[in-house]
Residue, then its C-alpha position, 0 to 999 in steps of 0.5 A: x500500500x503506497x505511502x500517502x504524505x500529510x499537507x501541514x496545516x497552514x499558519x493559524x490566522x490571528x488578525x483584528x482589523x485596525x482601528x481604521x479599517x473598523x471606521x471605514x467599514x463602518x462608514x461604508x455599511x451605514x452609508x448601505x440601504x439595508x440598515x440591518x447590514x451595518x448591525x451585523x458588520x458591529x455585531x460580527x467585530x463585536x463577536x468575532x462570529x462569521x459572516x454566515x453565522x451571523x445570517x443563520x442565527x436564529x432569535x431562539x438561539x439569543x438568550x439576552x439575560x444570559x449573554x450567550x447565543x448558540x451557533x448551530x450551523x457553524x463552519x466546523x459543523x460542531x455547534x457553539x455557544x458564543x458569550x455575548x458582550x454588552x456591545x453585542x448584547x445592545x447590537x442584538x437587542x437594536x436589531x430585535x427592536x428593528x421595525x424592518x424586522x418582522x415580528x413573528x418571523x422566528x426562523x432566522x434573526x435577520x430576515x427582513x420583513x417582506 
């Protein structure tokens, strides 16, 4: 049986954006017609959550009092429980508040009212 070669793993990837990246993405998404994008960017530096996650949270899986969200459908398959910040705790509280949001909509966080 032939020998196979492992690949090494790359370089992990430990990088912030700067503080004026962070303006400058921030000035971009407020300047966008859907408001909801300029509170999942804040909610995304605040948390460190992906993009994707972020679109699939669902508002059953925030819990407020206790400062957490469950990610269920994560990049590694493997679900997670992601502290909340009072930065993200005010984010989501906002976006929950938001009248472009529906109201019954339960599914998914950030579906826009239609």
């Amino acid at each position: 049986m032939p020998r196979c070669a492992h690949t090494k793993p790359g370089a992990a990837r430990d990088r912030r954006v700067t503080p004026d990246e962070e303006e400058r993405l921030l000035q971009a998404a407020h300047s966008q017609f859907n408001p909801m994008v300029w509170l999942m960017i804040r909610l995304a530096l605040a948390t460190a959550m992906r993009a994707g996650e972020i679109q699939r949270l669902c508002r059953s899986d925030v819990d407020l009092k206790r400062r957490r969200a469950l990610l269920r459908d994560t990049k590694s398959s493997q679900a997670r429980t992601v502290p909340l910040s009072n930065e993200a705790t005010s984010i989501l509280r906002e976006a929950f508040d938001s009248p472009i949001l529906s109201i019954d909509c339960e599914d998914l966080l950030w579906r826009a009212r239609t």
